[in-house]
N, C-alpha and C positions, 0 to 999 in steps of 0.2 A: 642577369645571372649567367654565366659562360659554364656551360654543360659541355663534357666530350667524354663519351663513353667508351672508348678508347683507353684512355687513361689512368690507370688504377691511384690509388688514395697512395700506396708506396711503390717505389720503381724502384729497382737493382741494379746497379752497375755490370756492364759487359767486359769484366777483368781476365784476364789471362798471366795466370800463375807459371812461373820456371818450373812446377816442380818436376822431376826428372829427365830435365833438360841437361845437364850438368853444368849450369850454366847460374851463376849469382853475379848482381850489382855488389863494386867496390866501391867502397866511401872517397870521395875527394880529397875530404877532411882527414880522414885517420884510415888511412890505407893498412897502418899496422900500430897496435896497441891504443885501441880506443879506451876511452874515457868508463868507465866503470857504467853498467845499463845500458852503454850507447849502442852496441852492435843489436841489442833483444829490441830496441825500437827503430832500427834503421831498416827500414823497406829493402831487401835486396832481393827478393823475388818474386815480385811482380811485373812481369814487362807491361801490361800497359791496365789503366783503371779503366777504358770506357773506348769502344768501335762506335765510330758515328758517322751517318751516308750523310756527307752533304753536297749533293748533285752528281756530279759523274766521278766524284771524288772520294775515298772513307779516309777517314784522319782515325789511327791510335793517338788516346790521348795519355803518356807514359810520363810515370817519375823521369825524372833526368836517367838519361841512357848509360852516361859514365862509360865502361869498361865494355858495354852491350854493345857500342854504337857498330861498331862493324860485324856481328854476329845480325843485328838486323838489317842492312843494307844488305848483306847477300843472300838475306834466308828468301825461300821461296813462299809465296803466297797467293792462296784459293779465294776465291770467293763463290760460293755456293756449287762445288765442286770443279768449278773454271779458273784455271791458273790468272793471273793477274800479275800489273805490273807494281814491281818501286817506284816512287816517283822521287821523293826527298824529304829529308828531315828538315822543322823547321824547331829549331834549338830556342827558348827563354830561359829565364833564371833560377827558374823555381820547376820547369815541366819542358817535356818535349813534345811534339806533334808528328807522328809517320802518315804521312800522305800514300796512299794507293791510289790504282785507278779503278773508277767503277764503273759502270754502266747506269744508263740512266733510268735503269730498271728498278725496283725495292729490292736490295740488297739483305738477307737473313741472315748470311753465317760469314763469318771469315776464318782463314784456315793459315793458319803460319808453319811452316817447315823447318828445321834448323837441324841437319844433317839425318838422325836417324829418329828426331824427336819434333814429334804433330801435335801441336794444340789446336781447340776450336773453340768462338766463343760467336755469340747471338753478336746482332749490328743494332744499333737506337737510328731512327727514323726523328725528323725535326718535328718538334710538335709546337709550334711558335702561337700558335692559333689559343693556345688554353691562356696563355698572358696577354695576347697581343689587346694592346689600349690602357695594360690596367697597373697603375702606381702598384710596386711586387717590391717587399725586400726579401733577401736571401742572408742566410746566415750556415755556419757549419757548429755543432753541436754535440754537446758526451752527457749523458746522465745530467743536464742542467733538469733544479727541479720543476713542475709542471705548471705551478701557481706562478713563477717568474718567467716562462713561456707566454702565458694568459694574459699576466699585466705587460708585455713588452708587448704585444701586439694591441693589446687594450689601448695603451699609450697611445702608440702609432694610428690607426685608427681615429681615436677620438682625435688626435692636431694635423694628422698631415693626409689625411683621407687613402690609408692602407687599404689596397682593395686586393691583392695576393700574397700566396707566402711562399717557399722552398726554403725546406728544409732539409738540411745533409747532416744524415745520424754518423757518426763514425760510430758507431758497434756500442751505441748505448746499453748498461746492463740492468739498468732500476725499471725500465721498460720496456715495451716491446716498439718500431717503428708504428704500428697502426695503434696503438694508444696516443701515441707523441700524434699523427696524426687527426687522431680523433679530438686532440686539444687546437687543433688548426683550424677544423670544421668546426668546433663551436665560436670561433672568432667571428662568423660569419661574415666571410670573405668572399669573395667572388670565386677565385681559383687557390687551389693548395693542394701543396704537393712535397712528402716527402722522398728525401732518395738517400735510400741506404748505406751506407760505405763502410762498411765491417772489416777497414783496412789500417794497416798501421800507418798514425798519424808523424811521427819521423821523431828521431830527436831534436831537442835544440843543443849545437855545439859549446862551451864553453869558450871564453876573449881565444885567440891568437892572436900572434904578431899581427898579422898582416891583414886583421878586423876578423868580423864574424861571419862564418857560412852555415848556414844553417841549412840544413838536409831533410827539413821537413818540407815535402813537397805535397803530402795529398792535398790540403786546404787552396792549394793555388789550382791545385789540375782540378778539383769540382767547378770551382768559382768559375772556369771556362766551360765548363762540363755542363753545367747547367745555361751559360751563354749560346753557346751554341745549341744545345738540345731546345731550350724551351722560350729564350728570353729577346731575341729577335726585332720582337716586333710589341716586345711591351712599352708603355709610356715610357717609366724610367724605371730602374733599377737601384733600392737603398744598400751598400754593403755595410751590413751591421752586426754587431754582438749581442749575445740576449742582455748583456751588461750597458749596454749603450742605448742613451734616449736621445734621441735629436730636438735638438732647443731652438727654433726657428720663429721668432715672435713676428703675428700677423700674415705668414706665410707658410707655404709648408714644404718640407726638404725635395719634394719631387717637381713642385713647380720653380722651384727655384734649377733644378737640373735643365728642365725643360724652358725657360728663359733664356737660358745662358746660351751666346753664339756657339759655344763648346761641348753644350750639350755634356757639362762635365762642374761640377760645384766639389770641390775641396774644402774641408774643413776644419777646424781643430779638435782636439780631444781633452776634456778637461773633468779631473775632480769631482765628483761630492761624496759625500759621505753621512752614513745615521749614527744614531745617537746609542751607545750600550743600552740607555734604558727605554728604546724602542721595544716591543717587544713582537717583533721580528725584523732586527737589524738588516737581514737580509734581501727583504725585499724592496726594490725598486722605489718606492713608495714612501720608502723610510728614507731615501737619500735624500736629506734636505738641505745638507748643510756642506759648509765651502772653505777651504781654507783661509785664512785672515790676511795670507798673502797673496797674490796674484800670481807669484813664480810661483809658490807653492802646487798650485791647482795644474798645470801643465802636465799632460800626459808626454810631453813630445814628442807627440803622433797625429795623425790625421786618418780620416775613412772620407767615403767619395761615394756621391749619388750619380749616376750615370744614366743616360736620356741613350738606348742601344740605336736610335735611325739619327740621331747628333751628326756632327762633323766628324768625331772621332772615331766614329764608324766605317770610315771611308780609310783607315789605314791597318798597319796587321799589330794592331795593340792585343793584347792579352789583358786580362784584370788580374791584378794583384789584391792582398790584405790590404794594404794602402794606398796603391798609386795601379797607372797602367805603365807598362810595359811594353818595350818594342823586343824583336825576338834579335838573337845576335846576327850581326852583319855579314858573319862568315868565318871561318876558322881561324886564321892565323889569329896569334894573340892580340899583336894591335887592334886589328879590328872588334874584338870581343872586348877587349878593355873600351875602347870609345863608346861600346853599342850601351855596355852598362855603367860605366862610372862619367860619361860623360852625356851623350846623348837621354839616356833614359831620368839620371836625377837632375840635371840641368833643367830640362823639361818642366818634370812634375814639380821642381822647383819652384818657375814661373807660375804652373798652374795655381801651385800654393798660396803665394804671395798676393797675385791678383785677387785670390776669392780671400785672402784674411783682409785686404784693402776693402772690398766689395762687401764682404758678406761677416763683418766685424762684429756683428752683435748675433753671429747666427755659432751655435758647436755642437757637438756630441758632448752627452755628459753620460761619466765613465763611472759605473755604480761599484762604488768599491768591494763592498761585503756582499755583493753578487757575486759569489764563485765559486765553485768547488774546490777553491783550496790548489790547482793542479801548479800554480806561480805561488813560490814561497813568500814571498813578497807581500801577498794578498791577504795573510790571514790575520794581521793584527792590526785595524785601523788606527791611526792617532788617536790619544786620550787628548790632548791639547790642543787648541791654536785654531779653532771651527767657531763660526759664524753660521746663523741662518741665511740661508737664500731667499727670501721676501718674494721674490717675482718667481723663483725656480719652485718654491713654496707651492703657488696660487696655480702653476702650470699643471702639477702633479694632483692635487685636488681636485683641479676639471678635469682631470681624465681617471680617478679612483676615485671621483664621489667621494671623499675623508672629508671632515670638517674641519675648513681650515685653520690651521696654527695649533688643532689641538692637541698633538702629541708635545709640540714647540713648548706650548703651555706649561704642560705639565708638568714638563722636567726643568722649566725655568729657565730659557733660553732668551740670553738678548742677543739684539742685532746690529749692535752699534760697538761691541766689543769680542773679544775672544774669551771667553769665560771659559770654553772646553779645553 
């Protein structure tokens, strides 16, 4: 059992807010006449989520900078009332990182200047020791309910030998952070931790021409946030949803990360779904059933297990929702177009391809009627065209104790047709 007394049950983010800076973030996307909601969900005043010492160096870790970018290169910066240098921005697609110099002292405060307007916020120290060895998924989280916490980790656990958790609350309101944690310690896990983010989650844009930009950036700047703070030196790392079970038969999704010369398992994202006369459609537990087609079942998406002392650790990747990330090669536009639309999905392209070859019988299954509703999309599953899962069935029972096939039963479900 990994004890460190150091660490409380919830952690805060080290954010520093513009306000009376006279200074906001502009949208990329809709500079003028946003999309109706869109400006009350878009981040534009917060320069950065989280101050982190790591070595002689502190990384802000900030939504994309946008219109800030030069208000930050030249503001002046303290650390622990000692001026301090810039050192440079390292720009991704979803988040930026401000490099300072630090001392190889423990660093407590840093201090930003930007002409007549001082912010200060605390610094996070690495604390890699509380995961370091142990199978950890992390996930980001709003008011999901607390029985569908319980069985997502229950699952995990009982097939892939779950032994940590982080959890990042964005400003859940049905609970408090230390109840949601208190459902963590009963998993009885080795390490758990959650961390608070009481910050706006962003919009998602509506199509444009020229594809989609989506301006939600906190979920990518935690998933680093918590990489660098705490995740270092754990075995592997699962990136998951409380909606997503990993289906790994005779194996389990973090020895499979850790196998792999890449230290990196890519995988697909597929379908189930329960039955109306479950009587609680919603829980994980309920999802038994598959579409009759096979395109059907396709989220057209992928999540990724990731082994942090891997191969892939040795370059300046970022984790994404789905893929990793290289940061941009440098400003002119060429080079920003190559860094994202060629080098970075090219890439995880291949990575893709290899593990659907390799790891064909292995996916995430995407619980439908697990959701709060916030994707419209979600709330009315198919009455038609559902088959029972027989093997996805039998997987779900060993890990909820249910007696198998009995809800199947009940409601009269075959397996050989689509009767739903």
């Amino acid at each position: 059992m990994h004890h460190d007394v150091t660490i409380p049950a919830v952690v805060t983010l080290n954010f520093c807010k513009l306000t009376g800076s006279g200074l906001r973030r502009r949208s990329k996307l809709y500079p003028n006449n946003p999309p109706k909601d869109y400006e009350a969900a878009f981040d534009a005043d917060t320069l950065w989520y989280d101050a982190i010492q790591m070595g002689n160096q502190l990384q802000l870790i900030c939504p994309k900078l946008n219109n800030l970018t030069s208000s930050v290169r030249s503001a002046e910066y303290w650390i622990d009332d000692r001026p301090t240098s810039f050192l440079h921005i390292r720009f991704y697609y979803r988040y930026d990182v401000v490099f300072l110099r630090a001392s190889s002292q423990r660093v407590r405060q840093v201090t930003i200047v930007i002409g007549s307007w001082r912010s200060q916020t605390n610094v996070a120290q690495r604390q890699s020791q509380l995961f370091a060895g142990l199978n950890t998924v992390i996930t980001t989280q709003k008011d999901n309910k607390l029985d569908w916490i319980a069985d997502f980790l229950c699952y995990h656990t009982h097939h892939h030998g779950l032994q940590g958790a982080i959890f990042m609350d964005n400003g859940s309101t049905l609970y408090s952070p230390k109840i949601l944690h208190e459902i963590l310690r009963q998993a009885d896990l080795e390490a758990t931790l959650v961390v608070s983010a009481p910050l706006k989650h962003g919009p998602v844009a509506p199509p444009v021409k020229s594809g989609v930009y989506r301006e939600k950036y906190l979920q990518f700047a935690l998933l680093n946030i918590v990489r660098l703070r705490y995740l270092s030196k754990a075995r592997a790392v699962l990136n998951c949803d409380i909606d997503e079970l990993v289906h790994t038969p005779k194996t389990t999704i973090f020895d499979l990360a850790v196998r792999n010369p890449l230290g990196l398992v890519v995988l697909p994202v597929i379908w189930r779904y329960s039955h109306p006369m479950d009587p609680d459609p919603t829980r994980q537990a309920a999802h038994r059933f598959k579409p009759c087609s096979r395109l059907a079942e396709s989220c057209n998406t992928v999540k990724y297990c990731i082994a942090p002392k891997g191969l892939t650790s040795w370059l300046p990747w970022c984790w994404d929702a789905h893929w990793l990330s290289f940061p941009d090669l440098g400003n002119p536009l060429v080079l920003r177009l190559f860094a994202h639309h060629y080098v970075n999905r090219i890439i995880n392209y291949i990575f893709k391809c290899i593990s659907f070859i390799v790891y064909r019988q292995h996916t995430f299954r995407h619980c439908f009627s697990t959701t709060t509703a916030w994707k419209a999309h979600r709330r009315q599953p198919p009455s038609r065209g559902l088959v029972l899962d027989v093997e996805w069935q039998a997987a779900l029972d060993a890990a909820f104790c249910q007696s198998s096939g009995a809800i199947a039963k009940e409601i009269s479900i075959e397996t050989d047709g689509c009767p739903l």
